[in-house]
N, C-alpha and C positions, 0 to 999 in steps of 0.2 A: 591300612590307615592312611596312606600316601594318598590314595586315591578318593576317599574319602572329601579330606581333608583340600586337595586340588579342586575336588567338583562344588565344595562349598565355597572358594576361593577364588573362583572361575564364575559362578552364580555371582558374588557379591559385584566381580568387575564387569558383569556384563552389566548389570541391572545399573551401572553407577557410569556406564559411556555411552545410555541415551540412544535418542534414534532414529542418529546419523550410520552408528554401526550397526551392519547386518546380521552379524556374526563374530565368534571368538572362539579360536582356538589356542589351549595351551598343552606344549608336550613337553615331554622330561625323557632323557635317556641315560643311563652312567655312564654310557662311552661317548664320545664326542662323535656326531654325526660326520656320515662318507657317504658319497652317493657311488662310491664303487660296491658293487655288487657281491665282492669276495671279504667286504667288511663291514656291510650295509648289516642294522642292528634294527629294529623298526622302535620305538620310543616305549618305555616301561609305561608313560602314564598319559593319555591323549584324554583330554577334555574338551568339547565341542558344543557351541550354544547355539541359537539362535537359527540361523539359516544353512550354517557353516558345519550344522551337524550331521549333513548329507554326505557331506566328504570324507568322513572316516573310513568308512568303508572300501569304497577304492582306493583311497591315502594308503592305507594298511592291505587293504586284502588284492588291489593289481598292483602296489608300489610305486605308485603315484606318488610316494611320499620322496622316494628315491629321483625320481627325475621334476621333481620339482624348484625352479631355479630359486624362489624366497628362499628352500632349507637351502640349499647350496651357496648362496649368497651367504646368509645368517650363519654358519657355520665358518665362513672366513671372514666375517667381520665382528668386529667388537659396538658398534655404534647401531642407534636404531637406524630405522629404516620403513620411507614409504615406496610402496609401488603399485603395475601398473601391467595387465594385461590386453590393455586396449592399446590398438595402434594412434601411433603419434603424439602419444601421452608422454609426458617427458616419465623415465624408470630406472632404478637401478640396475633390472632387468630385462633393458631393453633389447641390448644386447644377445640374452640369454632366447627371445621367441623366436629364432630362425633356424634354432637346435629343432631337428626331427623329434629327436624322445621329450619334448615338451609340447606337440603337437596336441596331443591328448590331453595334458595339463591345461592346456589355455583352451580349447575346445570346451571343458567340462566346466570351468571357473567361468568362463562368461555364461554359456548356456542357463549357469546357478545364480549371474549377478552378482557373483564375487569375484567382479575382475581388478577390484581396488583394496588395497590396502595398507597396512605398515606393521611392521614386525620388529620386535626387539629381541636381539639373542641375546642367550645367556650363558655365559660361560662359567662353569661352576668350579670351585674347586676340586682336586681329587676327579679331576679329567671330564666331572657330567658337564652335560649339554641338554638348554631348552628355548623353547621362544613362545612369546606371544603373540600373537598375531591376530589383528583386527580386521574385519573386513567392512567398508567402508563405500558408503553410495559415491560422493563425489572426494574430488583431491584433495589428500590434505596437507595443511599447512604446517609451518615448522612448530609453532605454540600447541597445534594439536600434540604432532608427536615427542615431543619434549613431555609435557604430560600423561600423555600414554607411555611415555617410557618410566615416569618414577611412578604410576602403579604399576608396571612388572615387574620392577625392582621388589616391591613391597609385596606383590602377590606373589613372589618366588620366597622372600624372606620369610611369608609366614608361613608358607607350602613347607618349606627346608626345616624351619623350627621345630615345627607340628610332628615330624615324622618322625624326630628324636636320630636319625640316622647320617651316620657323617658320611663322609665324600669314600669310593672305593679303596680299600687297601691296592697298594700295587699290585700286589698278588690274585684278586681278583678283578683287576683291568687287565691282566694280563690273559684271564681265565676268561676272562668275559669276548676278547678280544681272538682269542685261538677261537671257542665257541661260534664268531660270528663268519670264522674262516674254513668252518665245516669241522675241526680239530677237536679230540679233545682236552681237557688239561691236564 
């Protein structure tokens, strides 16, 4: 039902940010994302529109998702967020493109035209983790992102609603957590 419910939810915000945005991805995970490898979890629920739905595939199946500096940024922050894989572009990740294991990240995101965007994590209670994430022709401004952050407020709200399903017992963050560390529980 979760998935369902995301892919109708994802449809309604894509078709409603027009188009300037290229693309939209939303994922969910119950553990809070790590791009360590010995805890790396890949996301329970990835929804992908637009242009942006080429990227699942390698996001997911070479771990692309893992070395990608947007989730590693959005994972340590609370606030939205635009950025920027083109050089000299001012980024929050600007930082992050001289990392080797995002070579391939930024190779594949321009190549696709999705070297801009802005992303809103989510941090859930009961330890989930998600974000939104728009991908975007040219830069954008703080008015854009302010309002692209209170629909993922609201596309997360009615996603969580919908599902009838609350946050992990500790007991299965725990389980979830040995699991992602090869263990079982």
């Amino acid at each position: 039902m979760a998935v369902a419910v995301a892919g109708t939810q994802v449809d309604q915000a894509f078709a409603a940010l027009g188009p300037g945005v290229l693309g939209l991805v939303y994922d969910y995970s119950p553990q809070p994302f790590s791009p360590d490898p010995a805890r790396f979890i890949l996301p329970e629920v990835i929804e992908a529109r637009g242009s942006a739905e080429q990227l699942v595939a390698d996001w997911c199946g070479r771990a692309l998702y893992r070395a990608d500096p947007v989730q590693g940024r959005a994972a340590r922050m609370l606030q939205p967020f635009a950025w920027s894989y083109h050089a000299g572009e001012p980024s929050r990740i600007a930082a992050d493109l001289e990392r080797p294991e995002v070579g391939e990240v930024r190779e594949r995101l321009l190549s696709w035209g999705l070297g801009r965007g802005m992303t809103v994590p989510l941090h859930l209670p009961g330890r989930g983790f998600a974000t939104l994430t728009a991908f975007v022709a040219a830069e954008v401004g703080e008015a854009a992102l302010a309002r692209f952050a209170l629909m993922a407020f609201g596309v997360q709200d009615r996603i969580g609603t919908a599902t009838g399903r609350g946050p992990l017992t500790p007991r299965e963050a725990e389980c979830l957590g040995h699991t992602a560390e090869g263990l079982s529980a």
